[in-house]
C-alpha positions as CSV (number, residue, x, y, z in Angstrom):
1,X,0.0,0.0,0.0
2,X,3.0,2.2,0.0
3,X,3.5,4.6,-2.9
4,X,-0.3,5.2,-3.5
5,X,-1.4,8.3,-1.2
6,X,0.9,11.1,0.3
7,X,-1.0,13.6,2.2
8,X,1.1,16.9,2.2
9,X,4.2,15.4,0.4
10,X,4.0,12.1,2.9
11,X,3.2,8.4,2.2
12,X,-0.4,7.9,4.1
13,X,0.6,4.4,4.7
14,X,4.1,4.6,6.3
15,X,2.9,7.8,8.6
16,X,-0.4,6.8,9.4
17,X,-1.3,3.4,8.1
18,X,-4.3,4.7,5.9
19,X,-4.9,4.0,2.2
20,X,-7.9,4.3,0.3
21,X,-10.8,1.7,0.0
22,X,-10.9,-0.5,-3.1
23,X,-13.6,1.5,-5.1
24,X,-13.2,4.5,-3.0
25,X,-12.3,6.8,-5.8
26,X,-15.2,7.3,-7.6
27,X,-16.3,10.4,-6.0
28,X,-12.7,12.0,-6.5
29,X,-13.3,11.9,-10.1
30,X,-17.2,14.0,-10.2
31,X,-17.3,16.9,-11.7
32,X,-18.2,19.6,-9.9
33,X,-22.1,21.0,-10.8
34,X,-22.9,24.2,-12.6
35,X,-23.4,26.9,-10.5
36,X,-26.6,28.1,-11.0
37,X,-27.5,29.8,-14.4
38,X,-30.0,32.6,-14.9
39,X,-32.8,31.9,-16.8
40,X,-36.1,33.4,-18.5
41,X,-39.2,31.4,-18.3
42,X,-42.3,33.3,-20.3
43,X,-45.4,31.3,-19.8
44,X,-46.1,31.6,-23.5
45,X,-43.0,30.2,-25.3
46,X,-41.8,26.2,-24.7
47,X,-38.4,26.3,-22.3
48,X,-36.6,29.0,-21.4
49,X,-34.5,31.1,-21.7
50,X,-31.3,30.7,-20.5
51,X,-27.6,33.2,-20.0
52,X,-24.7,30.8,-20.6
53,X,-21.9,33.4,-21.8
54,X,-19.5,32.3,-18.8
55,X,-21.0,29.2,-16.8
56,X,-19.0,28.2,-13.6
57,X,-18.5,25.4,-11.6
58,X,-19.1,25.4,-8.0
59,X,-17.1,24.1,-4.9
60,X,-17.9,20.3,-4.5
61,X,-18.1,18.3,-1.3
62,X,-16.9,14.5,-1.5
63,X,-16.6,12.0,0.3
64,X,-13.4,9.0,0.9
65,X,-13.5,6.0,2.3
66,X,-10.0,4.9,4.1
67,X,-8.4,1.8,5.6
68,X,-6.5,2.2,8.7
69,X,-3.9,-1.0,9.9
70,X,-3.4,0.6,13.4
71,X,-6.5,2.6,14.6
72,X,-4.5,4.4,17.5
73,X,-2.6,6.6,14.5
74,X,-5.9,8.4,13.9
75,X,-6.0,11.0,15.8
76,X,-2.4,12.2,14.1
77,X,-4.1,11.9,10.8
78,X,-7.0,14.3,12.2
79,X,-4.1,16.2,14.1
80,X,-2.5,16.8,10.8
81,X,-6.0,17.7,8.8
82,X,-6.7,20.2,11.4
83,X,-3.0,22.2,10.8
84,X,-4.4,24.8,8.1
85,X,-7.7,24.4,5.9
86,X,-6.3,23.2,2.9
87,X,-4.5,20.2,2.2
88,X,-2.5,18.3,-1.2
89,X,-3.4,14.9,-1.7
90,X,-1.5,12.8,-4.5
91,X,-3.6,9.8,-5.7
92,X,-1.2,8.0,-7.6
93,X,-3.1,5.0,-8.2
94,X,-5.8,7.5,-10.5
95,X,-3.0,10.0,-11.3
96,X,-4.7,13.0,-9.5
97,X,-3.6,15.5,-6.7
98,X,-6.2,17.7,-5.1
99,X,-6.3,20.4,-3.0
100,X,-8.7,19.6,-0.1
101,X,-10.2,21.0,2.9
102,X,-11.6,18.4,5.6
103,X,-15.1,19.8,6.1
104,X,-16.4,16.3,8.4
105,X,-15.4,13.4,10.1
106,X,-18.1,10.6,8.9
107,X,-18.3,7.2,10.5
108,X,-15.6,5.1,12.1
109,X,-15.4,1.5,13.0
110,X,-12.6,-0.1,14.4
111,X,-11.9,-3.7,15.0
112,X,-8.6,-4.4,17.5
113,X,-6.2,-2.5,15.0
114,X,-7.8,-2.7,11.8
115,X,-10.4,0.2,10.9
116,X,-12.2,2.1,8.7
117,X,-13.3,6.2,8.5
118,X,-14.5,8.2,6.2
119,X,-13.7,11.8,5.9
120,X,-16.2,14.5,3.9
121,X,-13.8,17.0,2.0
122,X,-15.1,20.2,0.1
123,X,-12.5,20.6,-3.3
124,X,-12.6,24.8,-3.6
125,X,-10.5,24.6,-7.1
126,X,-12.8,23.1,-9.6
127,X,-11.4,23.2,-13.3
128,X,-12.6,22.2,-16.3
129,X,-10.0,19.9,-18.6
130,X,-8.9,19.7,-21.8
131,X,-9.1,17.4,-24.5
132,X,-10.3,15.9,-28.0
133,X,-12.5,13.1,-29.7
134,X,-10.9,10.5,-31.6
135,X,-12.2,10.2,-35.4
136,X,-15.2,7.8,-35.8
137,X,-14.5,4.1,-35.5
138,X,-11.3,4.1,-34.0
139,X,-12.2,3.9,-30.8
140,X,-13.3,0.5,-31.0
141,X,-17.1,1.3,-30.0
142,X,-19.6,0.2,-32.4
143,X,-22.4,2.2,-31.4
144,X,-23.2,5.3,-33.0
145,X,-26.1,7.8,-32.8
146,X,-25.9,9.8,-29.7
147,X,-23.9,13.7,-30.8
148,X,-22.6,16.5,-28.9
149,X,-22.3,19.2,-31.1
150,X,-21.6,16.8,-34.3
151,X,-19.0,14.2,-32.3
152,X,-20.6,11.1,-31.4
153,X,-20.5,10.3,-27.9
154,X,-18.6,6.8,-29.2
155,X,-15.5,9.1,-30.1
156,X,-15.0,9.6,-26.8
157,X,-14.3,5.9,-25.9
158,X,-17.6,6.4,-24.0
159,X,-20.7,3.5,-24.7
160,X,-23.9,4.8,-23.8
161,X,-25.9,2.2,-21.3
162,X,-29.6,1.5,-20.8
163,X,-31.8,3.7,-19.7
164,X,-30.7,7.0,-21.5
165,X,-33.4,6.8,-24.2
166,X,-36.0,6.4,-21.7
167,X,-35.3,9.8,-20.4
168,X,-34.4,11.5,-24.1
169,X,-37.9,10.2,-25.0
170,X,-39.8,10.9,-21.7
171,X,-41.8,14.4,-22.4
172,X,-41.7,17.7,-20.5
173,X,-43.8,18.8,-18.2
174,X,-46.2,21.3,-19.5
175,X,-46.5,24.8,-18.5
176,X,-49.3,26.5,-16.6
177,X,-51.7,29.0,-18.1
178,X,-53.6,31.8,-16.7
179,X,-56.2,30.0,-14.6
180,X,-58.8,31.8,-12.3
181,X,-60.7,30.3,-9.2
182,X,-63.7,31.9,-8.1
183,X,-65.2,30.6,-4.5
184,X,-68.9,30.2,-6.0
185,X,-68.2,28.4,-9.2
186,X,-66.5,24.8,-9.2
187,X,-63.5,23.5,-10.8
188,X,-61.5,26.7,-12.6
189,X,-61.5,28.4,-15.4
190,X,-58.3,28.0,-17.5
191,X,-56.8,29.5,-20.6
192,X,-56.8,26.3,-23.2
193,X,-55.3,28.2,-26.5
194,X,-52.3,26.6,-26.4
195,X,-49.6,24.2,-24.5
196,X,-46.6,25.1,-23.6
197,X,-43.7,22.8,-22.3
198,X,-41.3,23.6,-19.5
199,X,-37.3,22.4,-19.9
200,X,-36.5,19.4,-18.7
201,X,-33.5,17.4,-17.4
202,X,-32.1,14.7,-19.4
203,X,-29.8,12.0,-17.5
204,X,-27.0,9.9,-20.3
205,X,-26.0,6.9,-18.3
206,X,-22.4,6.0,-19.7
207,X,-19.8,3.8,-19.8
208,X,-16.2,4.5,-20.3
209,X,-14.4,1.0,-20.1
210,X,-10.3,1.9,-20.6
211,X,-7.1,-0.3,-20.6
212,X,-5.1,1.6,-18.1
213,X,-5.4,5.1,-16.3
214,X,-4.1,7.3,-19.0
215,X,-6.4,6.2,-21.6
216,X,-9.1,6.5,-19.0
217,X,-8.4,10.3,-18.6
218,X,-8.0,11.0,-21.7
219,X,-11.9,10.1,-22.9
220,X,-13.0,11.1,-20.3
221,X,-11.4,14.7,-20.3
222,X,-12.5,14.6,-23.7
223,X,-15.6,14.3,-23.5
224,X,-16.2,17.0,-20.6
225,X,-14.0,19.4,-22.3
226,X,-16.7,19.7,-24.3
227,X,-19.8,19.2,-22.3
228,X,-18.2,21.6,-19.7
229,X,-18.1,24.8,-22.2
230,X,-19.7,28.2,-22.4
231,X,-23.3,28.7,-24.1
232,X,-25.6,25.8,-25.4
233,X,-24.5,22.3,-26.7
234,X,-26.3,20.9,-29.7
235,X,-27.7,17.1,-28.8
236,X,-28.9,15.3,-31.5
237,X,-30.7,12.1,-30.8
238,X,-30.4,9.6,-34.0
239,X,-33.6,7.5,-33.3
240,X,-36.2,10.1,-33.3
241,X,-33.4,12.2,-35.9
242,X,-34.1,15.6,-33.5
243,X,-31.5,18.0,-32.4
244,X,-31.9,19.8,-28.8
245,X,-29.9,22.6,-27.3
246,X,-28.9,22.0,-24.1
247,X,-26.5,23.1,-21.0
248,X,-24.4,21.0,-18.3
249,X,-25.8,20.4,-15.3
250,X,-24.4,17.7,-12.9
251,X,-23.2,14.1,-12.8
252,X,-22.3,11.8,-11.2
253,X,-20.4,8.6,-10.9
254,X,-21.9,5.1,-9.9
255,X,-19.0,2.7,-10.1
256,X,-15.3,2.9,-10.8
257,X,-12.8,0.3,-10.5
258,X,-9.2,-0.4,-11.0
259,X,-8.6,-4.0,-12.2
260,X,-5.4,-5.6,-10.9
261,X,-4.3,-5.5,-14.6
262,X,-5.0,-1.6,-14.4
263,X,-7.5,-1.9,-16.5
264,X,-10.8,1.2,-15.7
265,X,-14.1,0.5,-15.3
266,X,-16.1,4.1,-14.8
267,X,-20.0,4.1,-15.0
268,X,-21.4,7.8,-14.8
269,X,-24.5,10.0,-15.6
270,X,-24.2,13.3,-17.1
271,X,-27.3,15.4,-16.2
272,X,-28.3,17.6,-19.5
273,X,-30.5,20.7,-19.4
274,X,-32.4,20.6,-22.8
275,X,-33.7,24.5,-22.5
276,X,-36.8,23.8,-25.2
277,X,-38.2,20.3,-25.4
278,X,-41.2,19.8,-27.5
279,X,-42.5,16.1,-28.6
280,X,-42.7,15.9,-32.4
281,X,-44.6,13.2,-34.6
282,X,-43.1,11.7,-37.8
283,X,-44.4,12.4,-40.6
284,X,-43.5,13.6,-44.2
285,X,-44.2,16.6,-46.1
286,X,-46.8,16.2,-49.7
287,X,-44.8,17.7,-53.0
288,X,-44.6,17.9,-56.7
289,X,-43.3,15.8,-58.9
290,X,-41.0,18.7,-59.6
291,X,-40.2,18.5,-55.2
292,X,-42.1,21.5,-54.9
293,X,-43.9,21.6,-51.9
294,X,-48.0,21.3,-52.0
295,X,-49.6,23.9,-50.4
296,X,-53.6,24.6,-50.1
297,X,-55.4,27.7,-48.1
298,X,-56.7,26.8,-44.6
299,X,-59.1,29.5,-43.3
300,X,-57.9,31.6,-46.0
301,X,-53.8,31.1,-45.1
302,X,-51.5,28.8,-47.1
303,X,-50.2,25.7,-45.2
304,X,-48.5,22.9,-46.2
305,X,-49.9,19.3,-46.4
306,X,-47.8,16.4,-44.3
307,X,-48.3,12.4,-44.8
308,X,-48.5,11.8,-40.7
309,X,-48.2,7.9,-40.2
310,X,-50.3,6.6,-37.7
311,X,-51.1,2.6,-36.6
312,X,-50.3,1.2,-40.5
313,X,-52.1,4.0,-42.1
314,X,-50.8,7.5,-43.5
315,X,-53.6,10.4,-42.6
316,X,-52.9,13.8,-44.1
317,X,-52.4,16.7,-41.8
318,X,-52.3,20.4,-42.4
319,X,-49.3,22.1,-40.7
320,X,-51.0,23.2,-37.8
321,X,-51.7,19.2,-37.0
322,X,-55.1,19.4,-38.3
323,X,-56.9,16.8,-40.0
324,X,-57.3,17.2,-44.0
325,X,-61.0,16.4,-44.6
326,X,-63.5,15.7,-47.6
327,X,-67.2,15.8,-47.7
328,X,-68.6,12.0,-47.5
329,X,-72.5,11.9,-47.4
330,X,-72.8,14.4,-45.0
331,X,-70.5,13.6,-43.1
332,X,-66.7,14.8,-43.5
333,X,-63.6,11.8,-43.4
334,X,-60.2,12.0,-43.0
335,X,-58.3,11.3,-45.9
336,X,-55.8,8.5,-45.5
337,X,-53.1,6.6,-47.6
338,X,-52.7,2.7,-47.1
339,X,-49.7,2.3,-46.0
């Protein structure tokens, strides 16, 4: 265990017989969250308005998990925590030093010598990395369909896991409109013109499964290089073929594990912000033979006819979503294609 953690230039284990737990890194390597961002929300517009000209991240509070071989050493390892705020810990096993300040002292246990504690730290000094995307393929992920502004998620040595479509596809919540109560009539009386959506947070469950440490940083960095910058990010989701701007919110990280061949296994969420999320059908537009669009007059305004397919048959729609009707007897029908 020697050679892993030194604590203000010293080996942990030689001067107080602490090391890390296996797994106990995962929350050294979070991001820090957004601080949070100003935003616009008028009740008649879907999302909001947002300022992203110069996001920052805020302070974050972790916590590690340590192994003690002689419990009696600590209260020096507390003595020495408590000698300033601030503190350098060199994780060589991940590669990472930090400045730290000891904010708690969690839960202890000790069992004749051995023990176990685990210290809450606040890191004051988030910064935001550097680094690139590889071209497309050669990171050995066959999965493709998932962008942040044009580089698929894949270049980044990153797999996306189950679950992430669930919450692309889930819908906003919708906005309020003006509604009025009045104590002698039941119910309310609510503005029904339109429907509005709210923004709404998006969680991408990932994977980033590396040969050593190196490589491990280096996707990863990648990858929040770019999530991590000023203004919106462009997302575009393959399966529904939509593009949504979105900010950084959070994330987090649910497992990560050095292998005893040094091999990384990270599984993390990123938390997305897509400011304007509105569900939209497929469907296809009418045109010309010459590809010129077909247009008709609804209520006196020009709109343009779309093929919308629904349950193995094609109905056609005007652009405002309404049904394009004929006279049938006296009644009107939609008009339909079989599909």
């Amino acid at each position: 265990m020697k050679n892993k953690l030194f604590i203000d230039g010293h080996d942990a284990f030689l001067e107080y017989g602490v090391f890390v737990e296996q797994r106990g890194f995962k929350q050294l390597i979070q991001f820090a969250a957004f601080k949070k961002v100003d935003t616009t929300d008028w009740p008649e517009e879907d999302g909001v308005e947002v300022d992203l000209i110069d996001p920052k991240l805020d302070t974050r509070t972790l916590q590690i998990q340590f192994c003690i071989t002689n419990t009696r050493y600590a209260e020096d390892l507390f003595d020495e925590l408590s000698i300033g705020a601030y503190h350098t810990f060199e994780f060589r096993e991940i590669k990472k030093t930090y400045r730290l300040r000891m904010t708690q002292n969690g839960a202890f246990s000790s069992f004749i010598k051995l023990g176990k504690l685990t210290l809450t730290f606040s890191d004051d000094f988030p910064v935001i990395p550097t680094g690139s995307h590889k071209p497309l393929d050669k990171t050995g992920i066959r999965q493709v369909g998932f962008e942040v502004d044009g580089i698929d998620i894949s270049q980044f040595g990153a797999y996306v896991l189950k679950g992430t479509d669930d919450s692309i596809r889930k819908s906003a919540n919708t906005k309020d409109n003006l509604k009025i109560s009045t104590k002698d009539t039941s119910g309310v009386f609510y503005d029904a013109s339109a429907v509005n959506f709210k923004s709404k947070d998006v969680t991408l469950k990932l994977l980033i499964d590396a040969p050593d440490i190196d490589e491990f940083w280096a996707r990863y960095n990648g990858l929040f290089a770019v999530v991590l910058q000023p203004e919106t990010r462009n997302f575009y989701y393959s399966t529904l073929g939509n593009e949504y701007d979105c900010y950084y919110k959070s994330m987090s990280v649910t497992k990560f594990d050095i292998l005893r061949s040094g091999k990384v296994w990270c599984e993390f969420s990123i938390v997305l912000t897509f400011v304007n999320y509105r569900p939209v059908g497929q469907y296809m537009l009418l045109a010309h033979e010459d590809f010129a669009l077909v247009e008709v007059l609804q209520n006196g305004e020009p709109t343009l006819l779309r093929i919308r397919p629904m349950r193995g048959i094609s109905l056609l729609i005007h652009q405002s979503g309404e049904f394009v009707v004929v006279d049938s007897g006296n009644d009107q029908a939609k008009i339909f294609l079989n599909d």
